[in-house]
C-alpha positions in Angstrom: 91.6 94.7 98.0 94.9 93.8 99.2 97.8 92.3 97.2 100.5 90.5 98.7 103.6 89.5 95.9 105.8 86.9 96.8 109.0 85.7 95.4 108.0 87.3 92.1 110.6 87.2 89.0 110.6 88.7 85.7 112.2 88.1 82.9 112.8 89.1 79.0 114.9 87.7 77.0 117.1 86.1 80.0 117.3 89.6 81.2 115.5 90.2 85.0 113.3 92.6 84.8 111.7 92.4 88.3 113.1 90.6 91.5 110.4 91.1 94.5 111.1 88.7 97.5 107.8 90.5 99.1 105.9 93.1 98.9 102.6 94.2 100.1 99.8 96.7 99.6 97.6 97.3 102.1 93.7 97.4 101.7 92.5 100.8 101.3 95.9 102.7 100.7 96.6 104.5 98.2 100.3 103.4 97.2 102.5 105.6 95.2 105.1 103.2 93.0 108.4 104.9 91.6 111.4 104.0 89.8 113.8 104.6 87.5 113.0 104.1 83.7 113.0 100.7 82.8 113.1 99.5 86.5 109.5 97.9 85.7 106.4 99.7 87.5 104.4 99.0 84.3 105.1 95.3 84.0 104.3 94.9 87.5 100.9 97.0 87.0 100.6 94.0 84.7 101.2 91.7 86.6 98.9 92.2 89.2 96.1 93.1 86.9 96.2 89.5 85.6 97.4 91.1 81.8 100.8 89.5 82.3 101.3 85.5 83.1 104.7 85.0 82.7 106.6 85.4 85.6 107.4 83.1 88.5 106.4 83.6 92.1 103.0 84.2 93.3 100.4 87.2 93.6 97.7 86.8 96.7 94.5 88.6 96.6 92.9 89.2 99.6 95.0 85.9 100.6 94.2 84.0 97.2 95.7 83.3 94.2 93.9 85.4 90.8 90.0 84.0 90.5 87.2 85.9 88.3 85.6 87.1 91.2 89.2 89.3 91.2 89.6 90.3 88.3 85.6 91.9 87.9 87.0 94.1 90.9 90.8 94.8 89.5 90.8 98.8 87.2 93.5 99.7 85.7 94.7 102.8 83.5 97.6 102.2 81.0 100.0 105.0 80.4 98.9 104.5 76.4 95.0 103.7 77.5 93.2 101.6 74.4 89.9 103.2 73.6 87.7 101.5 71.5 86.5 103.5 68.1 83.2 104.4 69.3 81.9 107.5 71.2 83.3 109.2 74.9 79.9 108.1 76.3 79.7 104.4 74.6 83.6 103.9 76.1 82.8 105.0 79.6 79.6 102.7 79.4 81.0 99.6 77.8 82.3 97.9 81.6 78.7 98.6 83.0 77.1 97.3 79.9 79.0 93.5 79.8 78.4 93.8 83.4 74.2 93.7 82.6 73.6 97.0 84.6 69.9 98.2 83.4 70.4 101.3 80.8 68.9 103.6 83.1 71.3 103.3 85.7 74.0 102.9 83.3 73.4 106.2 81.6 73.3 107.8 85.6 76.7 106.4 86.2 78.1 107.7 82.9 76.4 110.9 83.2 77.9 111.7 86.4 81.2 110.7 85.3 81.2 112.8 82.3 80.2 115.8 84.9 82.8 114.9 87.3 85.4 114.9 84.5 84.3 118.0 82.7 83.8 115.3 79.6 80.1 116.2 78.6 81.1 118.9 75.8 82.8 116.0 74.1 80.2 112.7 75.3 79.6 112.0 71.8 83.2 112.4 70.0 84.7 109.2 69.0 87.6 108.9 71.7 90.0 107.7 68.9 89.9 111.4 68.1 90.5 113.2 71.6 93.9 114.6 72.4 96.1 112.8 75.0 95.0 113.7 77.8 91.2 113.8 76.8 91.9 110.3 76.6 93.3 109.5 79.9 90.1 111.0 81.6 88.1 108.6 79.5 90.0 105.4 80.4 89.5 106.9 84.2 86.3 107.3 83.9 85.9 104.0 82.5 87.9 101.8 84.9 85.8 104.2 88.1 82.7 103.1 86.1 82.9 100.0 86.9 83.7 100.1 90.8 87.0 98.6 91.3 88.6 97.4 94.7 92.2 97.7 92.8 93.1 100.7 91.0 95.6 100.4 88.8 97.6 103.7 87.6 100.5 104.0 85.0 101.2 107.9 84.7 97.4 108.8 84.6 98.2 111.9 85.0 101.7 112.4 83.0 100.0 114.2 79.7 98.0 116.3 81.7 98.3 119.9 82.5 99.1 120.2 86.8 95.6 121.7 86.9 93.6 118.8 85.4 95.6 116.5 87.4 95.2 117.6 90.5 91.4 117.5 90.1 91.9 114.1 88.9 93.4 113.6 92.2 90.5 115.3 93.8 88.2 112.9 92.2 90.4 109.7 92.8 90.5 110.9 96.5 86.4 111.2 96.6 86.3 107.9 95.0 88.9 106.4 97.5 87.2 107.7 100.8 83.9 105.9 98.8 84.8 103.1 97.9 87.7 102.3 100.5 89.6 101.1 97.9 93.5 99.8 97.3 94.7 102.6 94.6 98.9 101.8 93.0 100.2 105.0 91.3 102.6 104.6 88.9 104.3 108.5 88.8 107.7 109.5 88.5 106.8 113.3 90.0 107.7 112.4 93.9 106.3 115.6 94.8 103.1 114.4 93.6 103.8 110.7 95.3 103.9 112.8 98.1 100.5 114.7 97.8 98.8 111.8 97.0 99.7 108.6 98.1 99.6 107.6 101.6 102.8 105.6 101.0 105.2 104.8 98.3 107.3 102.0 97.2 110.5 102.3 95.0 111.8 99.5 92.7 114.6 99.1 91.3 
């Protein structure tokens, strides 16, 4: 999916948090986004992913303003991911579930992403329970689950050992080259930006 952001401005408390004239990702990039602290890569994650509507300025999709048909195809990963009190395997099946996918193929998807992931030793632990990072590989499991175009990333990989994250990496990669899908990294590691991401955009 590509995303085009035009004459975008952000504010909190009459303070500017973003100022983007323009700015565009490309379909089927993968996009690292850096910044200092504070410079807003997280409220522009939300933003795009429809989560934030105040703002003025305009956000194209493909060439159209947000529809439904958008946001069914839009992932994202929050830096903080919100897991629902239920079990690894229930969270990772929940987007295929309100999406009406039989159970059959549901529990093939979420199989495979538990394998992928190295989460089946922990499938049926609630995820309110896991550790940090356990937890970011179940909201990325979840958001893949469902097939996004967009793929939304706020320091997915920031709580996890340089191992683990550069399978995750790995995986996103195989998912990518799948898919062909538009992938914005929020990281402030440049030297992973660089492994990564086919490009990167700073903000200040």
């Amino acid at each position: 999916m590509e995303v085009r952001i035009q004459k975008l401005l952000k504010k909190y408390n009459q303070k500017t948090i973003l100022d983007i004239l323009d700015m565009h990702f490309k379909e089927g990039t993968i996009i690292g986004l850096l910044g200092d602290n504070g410079a807003g890569k997280s409220t522009l994650l939300k933003i795009i992913s429809g989560i934030e509507k105040d703002y003025e300025g305009q956000i194209l999709y493909n060439g159209y303003p947000l529809k439904d048909c958008h946001k069914q195809r839009i992932g994202m990963v929050s830096q903080k991911p919100y897991l629902f009190k239920r079990s690894v395997f229930e969270n990772i099946e929940y987007p295929l579930k309100i999406r009406k996918i039989e159970k059959k193929k549901r529990k093939e998807i979420v199989d495979g992403y538990l394998r992928e992931m190295n989460l089946e030793a922990i499938k049926g632990q609630r995820a309110d329970t896991l550790s940090g990072g356990e937890a970011q590989k179940v909201a990325l499991a979840r958001a893949l689950a469902a097939a996004p175009k967009l793929l939304l990333l706020d320091e997915t990989t920031a709580n996890i050992h340089e191992e683990a994250a550069c399978a995750i990496e790995t995986q996103l990669k195989s998912y990518h080259e799948q898919m062909g899908c538009t992938i914005i990294f929020v990281t402030h590691n440049l030297t992973q930006a660089e492994r990564f991401c086919d490009e990167c955009v700073w903000i200040k």
